[in-house]
Residue, then its C-alpha position, 0 to 999 in steps of 0.5 A: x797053616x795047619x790050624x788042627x796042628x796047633x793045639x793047647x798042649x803044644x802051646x802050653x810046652x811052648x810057653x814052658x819052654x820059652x819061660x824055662x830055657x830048657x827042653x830039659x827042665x820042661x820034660x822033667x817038669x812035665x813028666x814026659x820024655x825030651x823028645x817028646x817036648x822036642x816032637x810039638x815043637x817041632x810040629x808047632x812050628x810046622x804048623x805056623x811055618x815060623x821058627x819060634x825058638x833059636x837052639x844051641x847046645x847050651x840054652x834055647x832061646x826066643x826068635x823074634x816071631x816066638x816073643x810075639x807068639x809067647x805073649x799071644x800065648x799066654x794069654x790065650x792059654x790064660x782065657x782057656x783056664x778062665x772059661x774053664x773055671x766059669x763052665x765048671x762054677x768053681x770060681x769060688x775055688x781057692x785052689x791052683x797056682x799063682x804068680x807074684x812078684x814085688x820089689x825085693x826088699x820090700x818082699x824079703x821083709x814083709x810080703x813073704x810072711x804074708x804069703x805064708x800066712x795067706x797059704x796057711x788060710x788056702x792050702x791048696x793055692x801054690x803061689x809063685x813068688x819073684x822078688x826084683x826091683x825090675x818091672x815085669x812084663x805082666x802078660x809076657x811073664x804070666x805074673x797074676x800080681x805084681x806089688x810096685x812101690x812108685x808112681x805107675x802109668x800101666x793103663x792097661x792093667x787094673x790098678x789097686x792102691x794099697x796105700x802109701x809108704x812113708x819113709x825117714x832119713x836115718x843113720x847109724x849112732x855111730x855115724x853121727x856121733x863121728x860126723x855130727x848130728x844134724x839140725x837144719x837141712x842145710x847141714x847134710x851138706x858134709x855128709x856121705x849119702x848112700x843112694x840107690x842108682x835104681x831111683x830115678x832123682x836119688x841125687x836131690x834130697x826134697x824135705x819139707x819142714x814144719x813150716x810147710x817149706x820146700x827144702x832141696x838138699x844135693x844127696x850124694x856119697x860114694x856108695x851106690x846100691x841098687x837093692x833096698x837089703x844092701x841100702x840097710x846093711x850099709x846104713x848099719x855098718x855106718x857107711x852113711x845116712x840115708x832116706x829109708x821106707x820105714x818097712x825096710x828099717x823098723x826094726x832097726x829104729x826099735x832096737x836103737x841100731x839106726x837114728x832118725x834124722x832132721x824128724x821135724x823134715x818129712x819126705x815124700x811118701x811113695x804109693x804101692x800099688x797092687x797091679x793085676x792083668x784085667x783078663x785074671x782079677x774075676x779069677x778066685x784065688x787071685x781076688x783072694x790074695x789081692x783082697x788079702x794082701x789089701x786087708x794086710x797091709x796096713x800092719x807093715x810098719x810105715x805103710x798107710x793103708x788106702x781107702x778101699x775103692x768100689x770095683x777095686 
């Protein structure tokens, strides 16, 4: 292996590539020729003397030996960016780009205003946002900060509660007007649920009533979902009762659109969490919005703040 071929420009159109799928794209999105991008593949390539990609006419895609050298990559290229802010002194600039991802509807809802307001504070930091319910590969992916509402065991990432989510069981009036309103736990029995098939328990309802007693409630119904904006749209059209955070129906409660059920019976809240890679958390503009976000996010509707955390 030729260590002189592998330079950080060739690694840096690699990981393009293997983000975008596409020479094309990446040529246009780098301001230089086709063959220019195919050329230091090629020589990168050449250099490890291991194919990294698998072309076809349509799409190109990782070889086994490119996954693992895509995530080495990043992070490599991720360190060359850091030093470079440390031996400039410009880790207090608010400027460059971040990438964000957050559960869907919760980003729909609530974290897109935020970050508009956050980019209105620091105009020169361009922000990357992705909304899936799916966990993302933080390193592999290049994700600065990930939002995630459910209990987490990423040890290798730093973790940064921002507080719990409390969530309702509600329904339509209309619903409930056709099916009866229910008034111990009991009584959900006869009723159609709707149900996310992405929660992992999403066919056992726990209630805890007035008392402090544990009350297990089989949830089941006919439609299944697997995004919170379908849930809510399902639970307006009266196909059913359901439990809900509070963000992803305020406003629908507000306006009397969704009732509360059983509201002297709580559910468990969920915790969100802000989830960093180690290696970028000193990074200016990611400690800004992780900062930003953590001083927010007490104004979305359900959302009980943590207390701040000394190194957080």
């Amino acid at each position: 292996m030729d260590r002189s071929d592998i330079t950080l420009e060739r690694m840096r159109t690699f990981v393009r590539v293997a983000e975008r799928g596409s020479l094309s794209a990446v040529a246009r999105e780098l301001a230089i020729g086709q063959s220019t991008v195919t050329r230091q593949l090629k020589e990168l390539e050449a250099a490890l003397g291991v194919p990294l990609l698998s072309r076809t006419t349509r799409r190109v895609t990782l070889t086994d030996e490119g996954r693992r050298y895509h995530a080495d990559c990043v992070q490599v290229l991720r360190l060359v960016e850091q030093a470079g802010e440390e031996a400039r002194g410009t880790r207090g600039a608010a400027a460059g780009t971040l990438r964000v991802t957050s559960t869907a509807a919760l980003g729909v809802r609530h974290i897109t205003p935020l970050i508009f307001a956050f980019q209105d504070l620091y105009p020169d930091i361009a922000i990357d946002l992705s909304l899936s319910d799916e966990r993302v590969d933080l390193v592999r992916e290049g994700v600065d900060i990930a939002l995630r509402l459910a209990p987490l065991a990423d040890s290798s990432l730093k973790l940064r509660p921002l507080g719990m989510s409390h969530r309702l069981l509600v329904a339509a009036p209309a619903y409930l007007a056709a099916r009866g309103r229910p008034a111990a736990p009991r009584d959900l029995a006869g009723h159609e649920g709707v149900r996310m098939t992405n929660v992992a328990g999403s066919d056992m309802l726990v209630l805890e009533g007035p008392d402090g007693a544990r009350h297990q409630v089989p949830f089941g119904g006919r439609l299944k979902v697997d995004h919170g904006l379908a849930a809510r749209a399902a639970l307006l059209a009266g196909r059913g009762f359901a439990p809900a955070h509070h963000w992803l129906v305020d406003d629908l409660l507000a306006d009397g659109r969704l009732e509360v059920m059983l509201p002297d019976y709580a559910l468990s809240p969920a915790p969100l969490s802000l989830l960093m890679v180690p290696e970028r958390a000193g990074i200016a503009r990611v400690r800004l919005l992780a900062d930003f976000l953590s001083a927010r996010i007490g104004g979305v509707p359900g959302i009980v703040p943590s207390r701040p955390q000394s190194g957080a």
